[in-house]
C-alpha positions in Angstrom: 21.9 -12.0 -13.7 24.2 -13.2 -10.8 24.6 -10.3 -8.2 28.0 -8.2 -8.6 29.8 -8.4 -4.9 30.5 -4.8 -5.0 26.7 -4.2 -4.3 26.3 -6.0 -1.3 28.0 -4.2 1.4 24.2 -3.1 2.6 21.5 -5.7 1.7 18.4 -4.5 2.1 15.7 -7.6 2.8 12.1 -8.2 2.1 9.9 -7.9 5.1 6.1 -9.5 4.3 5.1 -9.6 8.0 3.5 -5.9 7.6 2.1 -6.5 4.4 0.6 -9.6 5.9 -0.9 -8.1 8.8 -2.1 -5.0 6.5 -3.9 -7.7 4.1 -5.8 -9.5 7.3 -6.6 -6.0 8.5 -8.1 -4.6 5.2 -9.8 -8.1 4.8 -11.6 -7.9 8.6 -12.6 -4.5 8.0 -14.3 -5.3 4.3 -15.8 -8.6 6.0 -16.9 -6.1 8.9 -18.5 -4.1 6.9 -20.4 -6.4 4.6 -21.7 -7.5 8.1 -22.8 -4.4 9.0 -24.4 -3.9 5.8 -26.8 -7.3 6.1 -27.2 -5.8 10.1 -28.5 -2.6 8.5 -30.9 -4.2 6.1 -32.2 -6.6 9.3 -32.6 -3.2 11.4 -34.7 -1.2 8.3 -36.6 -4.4 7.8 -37.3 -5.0 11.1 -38.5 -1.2 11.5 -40.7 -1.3 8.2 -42.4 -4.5 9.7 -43.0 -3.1 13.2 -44.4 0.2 12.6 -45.1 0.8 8.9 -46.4 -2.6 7.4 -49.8 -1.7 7.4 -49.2 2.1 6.1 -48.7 2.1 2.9 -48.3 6.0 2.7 -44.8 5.0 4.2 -43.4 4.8 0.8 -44.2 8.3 0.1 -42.8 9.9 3.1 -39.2 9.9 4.8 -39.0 6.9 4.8 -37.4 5.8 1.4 -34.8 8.2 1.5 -33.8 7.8 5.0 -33.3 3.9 3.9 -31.8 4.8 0.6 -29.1 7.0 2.3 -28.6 4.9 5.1 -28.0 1.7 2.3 -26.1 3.9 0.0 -23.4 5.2 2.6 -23.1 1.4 3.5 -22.4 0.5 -0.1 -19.7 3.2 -0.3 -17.4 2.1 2.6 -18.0 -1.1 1.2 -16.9 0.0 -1.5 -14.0 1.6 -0.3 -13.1 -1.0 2.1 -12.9 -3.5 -1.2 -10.8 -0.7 -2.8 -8.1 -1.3 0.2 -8.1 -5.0 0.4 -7.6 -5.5 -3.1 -4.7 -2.9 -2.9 -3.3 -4.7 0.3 -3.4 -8.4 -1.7 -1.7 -7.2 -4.4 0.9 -5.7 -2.5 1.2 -8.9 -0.4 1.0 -11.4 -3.7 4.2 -9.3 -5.1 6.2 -9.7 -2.1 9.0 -12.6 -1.6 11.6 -13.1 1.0 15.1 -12.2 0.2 16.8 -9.7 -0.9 14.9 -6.2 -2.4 18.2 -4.2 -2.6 21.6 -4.6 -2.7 23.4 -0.9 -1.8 27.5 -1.1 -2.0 30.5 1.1 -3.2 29.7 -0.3 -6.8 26.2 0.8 -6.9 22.4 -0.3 -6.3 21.5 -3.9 -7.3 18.0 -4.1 -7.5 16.7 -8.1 -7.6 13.2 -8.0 -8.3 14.4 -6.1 -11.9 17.5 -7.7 -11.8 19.0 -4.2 -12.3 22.9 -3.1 -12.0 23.0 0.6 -11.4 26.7 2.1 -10.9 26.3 5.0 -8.8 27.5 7.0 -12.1 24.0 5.5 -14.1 21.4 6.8 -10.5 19.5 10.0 -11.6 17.6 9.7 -7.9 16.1 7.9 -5.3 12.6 9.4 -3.9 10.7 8.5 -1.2 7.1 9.0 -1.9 3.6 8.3 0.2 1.4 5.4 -0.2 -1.7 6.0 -2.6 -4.9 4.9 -0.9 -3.4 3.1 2.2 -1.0 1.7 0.4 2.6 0.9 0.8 5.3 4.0 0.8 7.1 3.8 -2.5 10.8 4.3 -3.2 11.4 5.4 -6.5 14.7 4.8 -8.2 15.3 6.6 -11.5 18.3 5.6 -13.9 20.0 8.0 -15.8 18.5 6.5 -19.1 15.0 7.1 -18.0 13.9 3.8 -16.5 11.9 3.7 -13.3 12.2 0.7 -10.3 9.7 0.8 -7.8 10.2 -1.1 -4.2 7.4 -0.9 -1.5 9.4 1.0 1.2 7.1 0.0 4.6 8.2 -4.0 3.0 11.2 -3.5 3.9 13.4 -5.0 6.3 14.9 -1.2 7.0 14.2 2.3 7.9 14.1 5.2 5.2 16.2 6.9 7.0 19.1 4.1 7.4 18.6 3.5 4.1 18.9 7.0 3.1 22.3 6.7 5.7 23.8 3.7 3.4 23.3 5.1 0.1 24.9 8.7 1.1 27.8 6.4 2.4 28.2 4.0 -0.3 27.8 6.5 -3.0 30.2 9.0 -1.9 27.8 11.8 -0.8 26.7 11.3 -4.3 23.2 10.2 -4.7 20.7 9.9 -1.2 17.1 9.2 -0.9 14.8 12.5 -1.2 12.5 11.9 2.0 10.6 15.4 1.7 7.3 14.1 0.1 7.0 11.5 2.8 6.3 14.5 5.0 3.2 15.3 2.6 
């Protein structure tokens, strides 16, 4: 669908860089912590070999669970830390340069959808908070139901600006609801 020129008087651009530095970031930290992990192992081992290899009452004792816990809590911020960098290369893998949204007197044109809204067919725009370190989302809901979601920290604007553009464009008609990013 060739973009309608009425919705360009406020492009709105991709911006990977953050999403790139958040994917590095969530992969060092889960590469970190798999390294810690081995560290911990070497450290319990190392104990076990020093001062309990010859008592084999050791096994009955403390011992076990203080190594099962420390092990376990390892394996859960790995764990978590997976959780976060598979989120983060997803985010990153969706991402393109160019144009995310076209805002204008005509409406919203939004290009990954390749979606026409007249200002008449917007039902709302919300802001809403990333979901487990994720991206902030804005959510823009058509009047016949359907749902477009954009990663709002990918973008090459401010919520607030963005908020500024679709007041002015649309009139006073539709803006961006920022409460829940206060959440």
């Amino acid at each position: 669908m060739p973009i309608p020129r009425d919705t360009l008087d406020h492009p709105v651009f991709f911006n990977p860089a953050p999403a790139v530095l958040a994917w590095r970031r969530a992969r060092g930290a889960f590469v970190w912590s798999i390294g810690s992990l081995v560290v911990n192992g070497v450290v319990w081992a190392a104990i076990w070999w020093f001062y309990y290899r010859d008592d084999t009452t050791v096994w009955q004792g403390w011992f076990p669970w203080v190594l099962g816990f420390s092990l376990a809590v390892s394996a859960g911020v790995i764990a978590w830390r997976a959780a976060k960098f598979v989120r983060a290369k997803r985010e990153l893998a969706a991402l393109h340069e160019g144009l995310a949204l076209g805002v204008g007197r005509g409406g919203l044109f939004l290009a990954d959808a390749g979606a026409h809204l007249p200002w008449t067919q917007v039902a709302g725009l919300d802001a809403l908070p990333g979901r487990l370190g994720g991206s902030r989302r804005l959510v823009v809901r058509g009047a016949s139901g359907q749902k477009h979601t954009l990663p709002l920290d990918h973008l090459a604007t401010n919520p607030a600006a963005l908020d500024g553009a679709v007041r002015a464009m649309s009139g006073g008609r539709s803006w961006i609801e920022l409460g829940r990013l206060d959440d």
